[in-house]
N, C-alpha and C positions, 0 to 999 in steps of 0.2 A: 841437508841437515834440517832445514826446515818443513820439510815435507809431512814428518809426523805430529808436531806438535799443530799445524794450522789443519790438517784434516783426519786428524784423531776423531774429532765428535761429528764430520759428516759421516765415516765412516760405520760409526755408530748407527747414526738417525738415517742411513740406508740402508744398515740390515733391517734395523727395525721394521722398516719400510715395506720392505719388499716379503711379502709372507709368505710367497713359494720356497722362497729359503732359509726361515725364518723360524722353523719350529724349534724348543727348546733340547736340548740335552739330557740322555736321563744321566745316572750316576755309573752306567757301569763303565767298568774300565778297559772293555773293549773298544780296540778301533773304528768298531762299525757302529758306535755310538756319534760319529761324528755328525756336525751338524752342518746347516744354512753357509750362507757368505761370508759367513763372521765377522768380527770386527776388533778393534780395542775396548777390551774391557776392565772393569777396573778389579785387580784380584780380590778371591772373596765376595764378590757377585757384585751387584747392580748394575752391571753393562749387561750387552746381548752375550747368550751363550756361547761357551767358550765352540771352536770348529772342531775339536778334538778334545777329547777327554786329557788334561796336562799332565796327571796322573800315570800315563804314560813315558810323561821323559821327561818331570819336572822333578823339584828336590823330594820329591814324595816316591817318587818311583821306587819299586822296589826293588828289579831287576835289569837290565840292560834289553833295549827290545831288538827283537831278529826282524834279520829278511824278511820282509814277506810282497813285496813285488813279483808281480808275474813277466817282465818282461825277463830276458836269459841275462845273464852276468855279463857273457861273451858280446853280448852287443851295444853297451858304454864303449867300449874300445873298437870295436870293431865298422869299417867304416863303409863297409857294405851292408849293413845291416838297414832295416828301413823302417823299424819300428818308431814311432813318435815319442819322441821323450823329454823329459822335463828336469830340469835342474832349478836347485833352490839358491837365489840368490844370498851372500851370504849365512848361509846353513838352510833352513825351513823358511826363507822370507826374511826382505832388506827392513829396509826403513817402512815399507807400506805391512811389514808382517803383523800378524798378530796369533801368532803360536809360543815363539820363545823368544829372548832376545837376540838380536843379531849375532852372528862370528862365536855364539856361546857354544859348548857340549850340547846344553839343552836344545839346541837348533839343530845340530846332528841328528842328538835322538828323535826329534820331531819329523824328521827327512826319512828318517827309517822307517816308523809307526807309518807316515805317509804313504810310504813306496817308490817315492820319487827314485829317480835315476841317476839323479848329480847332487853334490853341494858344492858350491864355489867357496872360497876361501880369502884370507886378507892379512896373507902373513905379513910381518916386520921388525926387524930387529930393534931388541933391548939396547941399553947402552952396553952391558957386556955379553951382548954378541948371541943370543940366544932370540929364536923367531919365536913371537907372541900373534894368535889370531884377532885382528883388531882392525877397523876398515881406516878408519882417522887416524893421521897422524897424532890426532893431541887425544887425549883421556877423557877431556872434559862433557864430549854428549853421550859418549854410555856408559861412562863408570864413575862412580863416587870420587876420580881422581881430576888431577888437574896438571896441567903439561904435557909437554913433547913425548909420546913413547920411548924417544933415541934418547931422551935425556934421564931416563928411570933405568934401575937395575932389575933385573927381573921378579929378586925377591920384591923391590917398593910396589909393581906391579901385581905382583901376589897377593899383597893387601888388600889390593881393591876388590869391591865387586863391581857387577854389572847393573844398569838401571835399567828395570821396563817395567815402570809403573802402572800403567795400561796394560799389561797382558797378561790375561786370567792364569789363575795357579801362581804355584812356590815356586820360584825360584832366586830367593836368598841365599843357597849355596854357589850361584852360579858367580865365579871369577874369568878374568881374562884365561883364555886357554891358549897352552906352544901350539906348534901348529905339531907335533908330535904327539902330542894328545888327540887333536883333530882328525889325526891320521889313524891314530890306533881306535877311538872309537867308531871309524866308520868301516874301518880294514871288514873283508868280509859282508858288507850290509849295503851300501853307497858308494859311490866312485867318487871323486874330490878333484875337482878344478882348483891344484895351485896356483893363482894368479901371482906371477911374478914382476908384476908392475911396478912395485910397492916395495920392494926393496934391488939395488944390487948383487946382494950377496947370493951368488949363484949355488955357490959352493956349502951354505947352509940349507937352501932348499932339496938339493939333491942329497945333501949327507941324510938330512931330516926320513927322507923318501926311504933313503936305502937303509936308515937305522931301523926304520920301523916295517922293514920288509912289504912295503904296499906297492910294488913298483906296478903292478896289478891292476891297484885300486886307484893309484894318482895319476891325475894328468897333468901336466908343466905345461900350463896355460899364459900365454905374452904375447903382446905386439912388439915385443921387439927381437928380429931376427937372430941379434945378434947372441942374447940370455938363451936362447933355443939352443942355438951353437956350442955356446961353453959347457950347456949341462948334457946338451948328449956327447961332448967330448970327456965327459966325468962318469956319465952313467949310459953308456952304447944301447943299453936296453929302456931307457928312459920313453914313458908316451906323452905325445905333444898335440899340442893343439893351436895352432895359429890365428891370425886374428886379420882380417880385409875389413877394405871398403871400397875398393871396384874391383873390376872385373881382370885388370891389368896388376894388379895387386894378385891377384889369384893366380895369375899366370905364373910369375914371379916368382911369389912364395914356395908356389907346389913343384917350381922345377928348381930350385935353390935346395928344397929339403927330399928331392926326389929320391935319393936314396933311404931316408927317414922320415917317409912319408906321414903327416897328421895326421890323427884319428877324426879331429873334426876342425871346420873353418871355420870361425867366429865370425860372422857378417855384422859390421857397423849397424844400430838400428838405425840411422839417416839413409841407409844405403839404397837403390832401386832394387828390389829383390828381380825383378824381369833381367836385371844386367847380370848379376853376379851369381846368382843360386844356379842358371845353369851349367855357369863353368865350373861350377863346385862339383854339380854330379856330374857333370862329362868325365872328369876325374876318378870319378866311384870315389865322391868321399860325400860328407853330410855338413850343409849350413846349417847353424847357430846363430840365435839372435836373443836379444834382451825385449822385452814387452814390458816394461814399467810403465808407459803411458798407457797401455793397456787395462795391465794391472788397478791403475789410478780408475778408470772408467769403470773397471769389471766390481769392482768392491764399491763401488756408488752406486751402481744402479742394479747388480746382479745380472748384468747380461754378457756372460762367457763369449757370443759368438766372435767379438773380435781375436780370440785366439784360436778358434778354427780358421777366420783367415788369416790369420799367420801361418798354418800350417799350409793351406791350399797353394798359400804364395810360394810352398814349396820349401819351407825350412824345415828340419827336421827334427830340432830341439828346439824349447824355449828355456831362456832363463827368466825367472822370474821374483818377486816380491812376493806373490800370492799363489806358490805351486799349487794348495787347494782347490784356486779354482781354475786352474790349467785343469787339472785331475777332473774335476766336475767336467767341462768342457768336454774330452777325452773317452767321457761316460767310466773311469776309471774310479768311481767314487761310489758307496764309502771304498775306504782303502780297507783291504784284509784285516779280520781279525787277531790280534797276537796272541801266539799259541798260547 
C-alpha cells in the first residue's frame, strides 16, 4: 500500500531522466502514439507524458477498443504454446501502474489498447453476496470510501468512485466494477486470471464465469488445491491455473490435477527458477511468475533487461505492474494501432 505514494515522484524524476525514453506524446489517439517509461502524472499535464494516449480507454473514450495483439487467442490457454507473454497485474498495472487505476474497467481497457495477454483480477464479495473487483479488503486506499468491502452492500459500493490522482487522463466515471463486468469487458479481447484467494465463495466465481459465457477467456487462478476442486466439480470445463514454489509442489499439484490439467503454473517469485521451471516444462506446461521488484527497477532507471532475464530463466509469462515495459522489453512496442 505504500509503495505508490513514497515512489510516485521518483518515478517521475526517472522518466524525466532518462531521455531515450523520454520523448513527449503527440495528441493523436492512436496507440502507436505511445510513449517513454512513463510515470505518475498529474491529470491535465505537468507530470511526464502520459505512456499511452488515455483517450483510449479513459472516461473520454468514445468507443470500446478491440484486439489488437498479434499473439493467437489459442495460446493464453493452451499450454504448449511457447510464445512469451505478459499479463497485467491487476488490469493494465498494480500499485507501480501508471495507465489507469488499478482493478478499474479503465485498466481492462488499457490491457486491450496494450495488447497484453492476461489481466489478473481481485474479486470479493459484497455483504449481500455479490463479487466486486477490488484488491483490499477495506475501501479506504482506492476509492472515496471507507471500510470493510464485506461490510457494504453493493449499491453503497456503487457510490463510490475510484482515486488515481496521479494518472494522466479522466477517469471520474470510473467506480468499483463486479467482476462480471470485468469479465464481459474483456470477453473476446484479453484472457482474465480469476484469483480466487480473496474470497471463498467458489460457487460465485464460477456462476460469474459461466453467466457471462467467458469460460474461454477466464482462468480460476488459486493456491489453493482444494477451491480448484470445488469449481471444476461445478463447471467440468472450467481453465485453471495453479500456483508452486518447489519443485515437489509441482509434482504434486500436476499429478493431483492430472486429469484437469493447468493451462499455467504460477512459480513463487522467491522461488529458484533452475528448480522448478524445469519440471514445469517436463510437463509441457508454462511457468508464471510476478516481476514487481523488477518492475520497481525498470520504471527508475528505464532499463528493461531485467525482464529478459526473467524470460532466459525460462518463465514463460510475466505478471506485471508495468506490462508497458515488459512490451518494450519484448520489442512488442508501440502496441498496434486501433482500427
Amino acid at each position: 500500500m505504500w509503495i505508490r505514494g513514497v515512489i510516485g515522484a521518483l518515478f517521475a524524476a526517472a522518466v524525466v531522466g532518462c531521455s531515450s525514453e523520454g520523448a513527449p506524446a503527440s495528441s493523436s489517439t492512436s496507440a502507436s502514439t505511445a510513449t517513454g517509461g512513463g510515470g505518475a502524472g498529474g491529470a491535465g499535464g505537468g507530470g511526464p507524458a502520459p505512456v499511452l494516449d488515455p483517450s483510449l480507454f479513459d472516461c473520454t473514450a468514445t468507443r470500446a477498443p478491440v484486439r489488437v495483439s498479434a499473439t493467437p487467442v489459442g495460446c493464453a490457454t493452451d499450454p504448449t504454446c511457447t510464445a512469451k507473454l505478459v499479463c497485467g497485474h491487476r488490469g493494465a498495472g498494480g500499485e507501480l501502474g501508471v495507465l489507469a487505476p488499478e482493478d478499474s474497467l479503465a485498466a481492462v481497457r488499457a490491457a486491450i489498447v496494450l495488447g497484453i495477454d492476461f489481466v489478473e483480477t481481485d474479486p470479493r464479495p459484497t455483504k449481500d453476496g455479490v463479487l466486486v473487483n477490488l484488491h483490499d479488503p477495506e475501501l479506504d486506499r482506492t476509492t472515496d470510501g471507507t471500510g470493510a468491502v464485506s461490510d457494504r452492500t453493493l449499491a453503497e459500493i456503487r457510490a463510490l468512485h475510484l482515486e488515481s490522482p496521479d494518472t494522466p487522463g479522466d477517469f471520474s466515471c470510473e467506480g468499483v466494477p463486479t467482476l462480471e463486468e470485468v469479465l464481459e469487458a474483456a470477453k473476446g479481447k484479453v484472457h482474465v486470471l480469476v484469483d480466487a484467494n480473496k474470497t471463498d465463495r467458489v460457487d460465485l466465481l464460477v456462476a460469474a464465469i459461466q453467466k457471462t459465457g467467458t469460460l474461454d477467456w477466464a482462468i480460476f487462478d488459486t493456491s489453493s488445491v482444494d477451491k480448484i476442486d470445488a469449481a471444476i466439480a461445478l463447471e467440468p470445463k472450467l481453465v485453471t491455473m495453479i500456483r508452486i514454489a518447489t519443485a515437489a509442489e509441482v509434482a504434486s499439484q500436476l499429478g493431483h490435477f492430472a486429469a484437469h490439467p493447468p493451462v499455467i503454473v504460477e512459480v513463487d517469485s522467491s522461488s529458484d527458477a533452475a528448480e522448478v521451471v524445469p519440471p514445469i516444462h517436463a510437463a509441457k506446461n508454462r511457468a508464471f511468475t510476478d516481476v514487481f521488484a523488477v518492475d520497481l527497477g525498470a520504471g527508475l532507471t528505464g532499463d528493461g533487461s531485467g525482464y529478459g532475464a526473467k524470460y532466459a530463466a525460462g518463465y514463460d509469462a510475466l505478471q506485471s505492474d508495468r506490462p508497458d515495459l515488459v512490451l518494450r522489453a519484448l520489442g512488442r512496442w508501440p502496441p498496434p494501432a486501433q482500427p
